[in-house]
N, C-alpha and C positions, 0 to 999 in steps of 0.2 A: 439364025447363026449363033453357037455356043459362043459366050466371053470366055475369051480368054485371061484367066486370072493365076497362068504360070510363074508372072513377075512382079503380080500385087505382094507388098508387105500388111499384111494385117496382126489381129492378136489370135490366140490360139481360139480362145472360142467364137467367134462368127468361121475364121478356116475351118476346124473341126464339126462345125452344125452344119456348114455345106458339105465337107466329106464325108459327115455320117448318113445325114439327113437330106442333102439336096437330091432333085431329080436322079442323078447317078450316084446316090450316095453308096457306100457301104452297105447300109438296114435295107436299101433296096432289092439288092441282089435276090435271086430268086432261092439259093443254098440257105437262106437266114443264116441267124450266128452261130448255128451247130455244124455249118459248114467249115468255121473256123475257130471254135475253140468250145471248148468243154465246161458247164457248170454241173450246178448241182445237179439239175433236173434231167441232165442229158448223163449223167453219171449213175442214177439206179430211178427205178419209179420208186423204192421206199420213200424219196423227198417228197416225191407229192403224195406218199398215202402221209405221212408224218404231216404236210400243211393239212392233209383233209382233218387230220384229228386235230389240229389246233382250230380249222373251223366250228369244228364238231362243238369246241368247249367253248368257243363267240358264242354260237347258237344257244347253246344251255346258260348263259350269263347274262342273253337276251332273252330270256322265257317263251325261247323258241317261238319266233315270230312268224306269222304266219309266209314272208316274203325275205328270204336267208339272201344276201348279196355278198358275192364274191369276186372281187376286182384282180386279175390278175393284170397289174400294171407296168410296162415294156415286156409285153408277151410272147416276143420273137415270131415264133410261131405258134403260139398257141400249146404247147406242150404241158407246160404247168397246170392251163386250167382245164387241158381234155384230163390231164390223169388226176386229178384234185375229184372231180364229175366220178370218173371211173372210180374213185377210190369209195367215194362216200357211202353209207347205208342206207336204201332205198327211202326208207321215209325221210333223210334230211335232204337229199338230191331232190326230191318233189317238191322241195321248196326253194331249193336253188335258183336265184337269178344271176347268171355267171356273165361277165365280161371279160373280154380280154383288149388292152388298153395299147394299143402300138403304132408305129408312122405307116409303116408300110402295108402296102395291101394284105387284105385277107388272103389267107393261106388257102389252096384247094383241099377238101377232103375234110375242114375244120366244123367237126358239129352245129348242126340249125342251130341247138341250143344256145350257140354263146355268141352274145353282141358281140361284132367289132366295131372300135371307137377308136377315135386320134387323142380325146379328150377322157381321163374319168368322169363318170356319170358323178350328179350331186345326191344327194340323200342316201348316203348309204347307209343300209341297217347291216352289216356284218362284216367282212373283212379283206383288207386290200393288203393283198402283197406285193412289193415291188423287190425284185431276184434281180439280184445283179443289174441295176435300174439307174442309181445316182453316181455309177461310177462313168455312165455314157453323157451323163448331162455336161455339156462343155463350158471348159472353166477358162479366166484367163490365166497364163503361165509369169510369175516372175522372177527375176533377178539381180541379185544385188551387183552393182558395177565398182569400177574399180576406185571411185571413194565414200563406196557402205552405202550407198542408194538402190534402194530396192525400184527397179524399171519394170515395166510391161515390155513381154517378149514378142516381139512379132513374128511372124512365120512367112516363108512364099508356101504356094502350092507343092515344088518339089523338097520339102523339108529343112530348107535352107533359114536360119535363124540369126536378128541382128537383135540390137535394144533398142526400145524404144522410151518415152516419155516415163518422169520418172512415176513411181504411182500415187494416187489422188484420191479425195471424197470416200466414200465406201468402201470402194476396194484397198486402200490405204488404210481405213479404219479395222476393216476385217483383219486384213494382214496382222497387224498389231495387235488385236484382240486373240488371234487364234493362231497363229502361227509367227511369234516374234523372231526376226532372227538379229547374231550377231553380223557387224559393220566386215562381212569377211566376201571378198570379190567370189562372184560364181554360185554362190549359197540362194538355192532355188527352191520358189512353193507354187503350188496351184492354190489362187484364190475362189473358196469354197461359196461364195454369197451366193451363185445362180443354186448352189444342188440347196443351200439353205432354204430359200426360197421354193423349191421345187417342189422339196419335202413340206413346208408348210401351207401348199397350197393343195398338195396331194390328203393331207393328214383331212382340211380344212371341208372337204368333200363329204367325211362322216359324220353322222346325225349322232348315231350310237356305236359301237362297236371296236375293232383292232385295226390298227394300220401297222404293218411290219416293212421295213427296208433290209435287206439283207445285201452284203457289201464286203469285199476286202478294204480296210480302214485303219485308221489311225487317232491316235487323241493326240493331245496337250505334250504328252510327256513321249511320244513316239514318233515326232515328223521325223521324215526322213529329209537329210538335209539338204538332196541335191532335189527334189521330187519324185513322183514316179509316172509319171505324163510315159509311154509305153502305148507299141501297137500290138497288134496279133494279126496273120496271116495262115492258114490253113494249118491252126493247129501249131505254129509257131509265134514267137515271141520276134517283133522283128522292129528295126525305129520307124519312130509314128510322123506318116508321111504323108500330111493332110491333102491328100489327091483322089482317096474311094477307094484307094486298093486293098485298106487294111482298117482293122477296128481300131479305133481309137482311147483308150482306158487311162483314168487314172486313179489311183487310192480316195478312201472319202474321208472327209475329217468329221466322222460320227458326230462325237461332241458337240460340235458346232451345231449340228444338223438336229441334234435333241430339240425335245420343243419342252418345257413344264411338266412336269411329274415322266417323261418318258426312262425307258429302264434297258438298258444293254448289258450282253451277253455274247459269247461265242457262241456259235454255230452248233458248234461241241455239245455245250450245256443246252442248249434250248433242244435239240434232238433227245440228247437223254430224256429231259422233261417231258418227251412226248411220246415216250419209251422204244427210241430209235438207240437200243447199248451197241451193237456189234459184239455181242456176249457171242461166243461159239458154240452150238449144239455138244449137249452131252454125249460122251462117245456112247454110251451105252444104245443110241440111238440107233447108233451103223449097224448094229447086230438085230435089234427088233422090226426097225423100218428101216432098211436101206435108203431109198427113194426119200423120201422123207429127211432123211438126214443129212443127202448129197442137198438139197434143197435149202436145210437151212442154215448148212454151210457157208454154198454160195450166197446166199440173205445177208448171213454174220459180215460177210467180207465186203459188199458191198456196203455196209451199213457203218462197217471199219473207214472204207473211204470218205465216207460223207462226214464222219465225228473225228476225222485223223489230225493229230497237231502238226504243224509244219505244213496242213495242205488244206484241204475244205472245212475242216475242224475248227481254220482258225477266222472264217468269216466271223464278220459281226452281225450281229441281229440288232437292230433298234427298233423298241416296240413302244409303240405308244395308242396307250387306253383311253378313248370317248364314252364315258356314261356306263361305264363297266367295270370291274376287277378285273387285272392284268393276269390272264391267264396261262404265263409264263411265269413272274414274280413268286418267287418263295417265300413261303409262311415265316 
């Protein structure tokens, strides 16, 4: 017999890790996340040739090791690292040991080649990306009440939200450290320590090599004041209603998430770097190569979309280097 937990009060993240993550969760469904909203990877295959080429330069920083690993970490389905595979040049794919890192069951049709795992693997020699990864890790939600006490929010199942206890130890400490607010009733943060911790545990897996988290995010000087805790449904933006029906998101507070020497950038600039411009084909092309030219039109534009301001341009990349030169970092 299913519990019934329609009229339990909890805090948002144990509701949220059963509606993403439990037996019926959301990540379970059989659609995956492309069923209900669009990233990078599901927006052009340039994204995964552009990470294959950032492997490409882990590889050459590592003096191309005989056994090249590539973690693709909350893999949905698998997309990122079949086109990462596909993208590569045959002699660095022969040394590829690809993973793909996610709760849910293996996908049908998903290449022998690539482990699936609930866990990252430990000793990695090359590079772990996590795409739109720390924004599912769930966080607890707070609120200041009505005299300048910042409380833990509790949630039911049908989205219905009271206050709770005011907040404590750690998660009081974070708050304060990375997200101070003024004594103003209503003024709302997601406490970041779980994705802090995520990221440090994910990074903590490589031996040598790149860890990359890619993420719509925030710093110091950009919280937004009320949160942005937000669901999605089929391609819609809809409120987040910890019951399975819908994805659960919230913004990351990067910053926090940095670990020692790590380096951020937008999405924007780290595709440049990896010579993703969205520059337009020369007209003169239409006249010599037609076909050719319709081709690297459509390339330009999707590549427009991926480095665009105001939309995927404006993700953040947080990269951080084990035992290597940051092969993003400008000279």
């Amino acid at each position: 017999m299913t519990e019934d937990t329609t009229g339990r009060w909890r805090g948002w993240r144990a509701a949220a890790e059963d509606a993403l993550y439990g037996p019926e969760g959301f990540y379970r469904r059989p659609e995956g996340p492309a069923g209900h909203f669009r990233t990078s990877v599901h927006a052009s295959a340039l994204f995964a040739g552009a990470v294959a080429r950032l492997l490409c330069r882990v590889d050459e920083a590592l003096d191309r090791p005989a056994t090249l690993d590539f973690v693709d970490l909350g893999a949905g389905r698998g997309e990122l690292v079949a086109g990462v595979l596909a993208a590569l040049p045959a002699e660095v794919a022969a040394r590829v040991r690809a993973y793909a890192v996610e709760l849910a069951d293996r996908p049908e049709g998903l290449g022998h080649g690539i482990e699936w795992l609930a866990e990252p693997p430990k000793g990695i020699t090359g590079l772990l990306f996590a795409n739109e990864w720390l924004d599912n890790v769930p966080v607890e939600v707070a609120e200041v009440d009505s005299v300048g006490v910042p409380r833990l929010v509790l949630v039911r199942e049908d989205g219905t939200e009271r206050l709770g206890e005011p907040l404590s130890g750690a998660e009081a400490a974070w708050l304060a450290r990375w997200w101070p607010q003024a004594p103003e009733e209503g003024l709302r943060a997601e406490i970041g320590l779980p994705r802090d911790t995520a990221w440090a545990s994910a990074v903590a897996t490589l031996d040598r090599g790149l860890a990359v988290a890619v993420d719509y995010g925030h710093t110091a000087d950009t919280r937004p004041p009320f949160g942005t805790l937000t669901g999605f449904r089929e391609g819609r933006e809809t409120a987040p209603v910890p019951d399975g029906s819908c994805d659960l998101t919230a913004h990351v507070a990067l910053d926090a998430c940095a670990l020692p020497g790590a380096h951020r950038l937008t999405q924007r600039a780290a595709l440049h770097a990896l010579g993703l411009t969205g520059a337009r084909p020369p007209l003169a092309l239409a006249s010599t190569d037609p076909t050719e030219y319709v081709r690297a039109l459509a390339s330009a534009g999707e590549a427009a979309e991926l480095t665009a301001i105001g939309g995927l341009g404006d993700f953040g990349w947080l990269v951080q280097s084990v035992g290597i030169p940051d092969p993003l970092d400008e000279p």
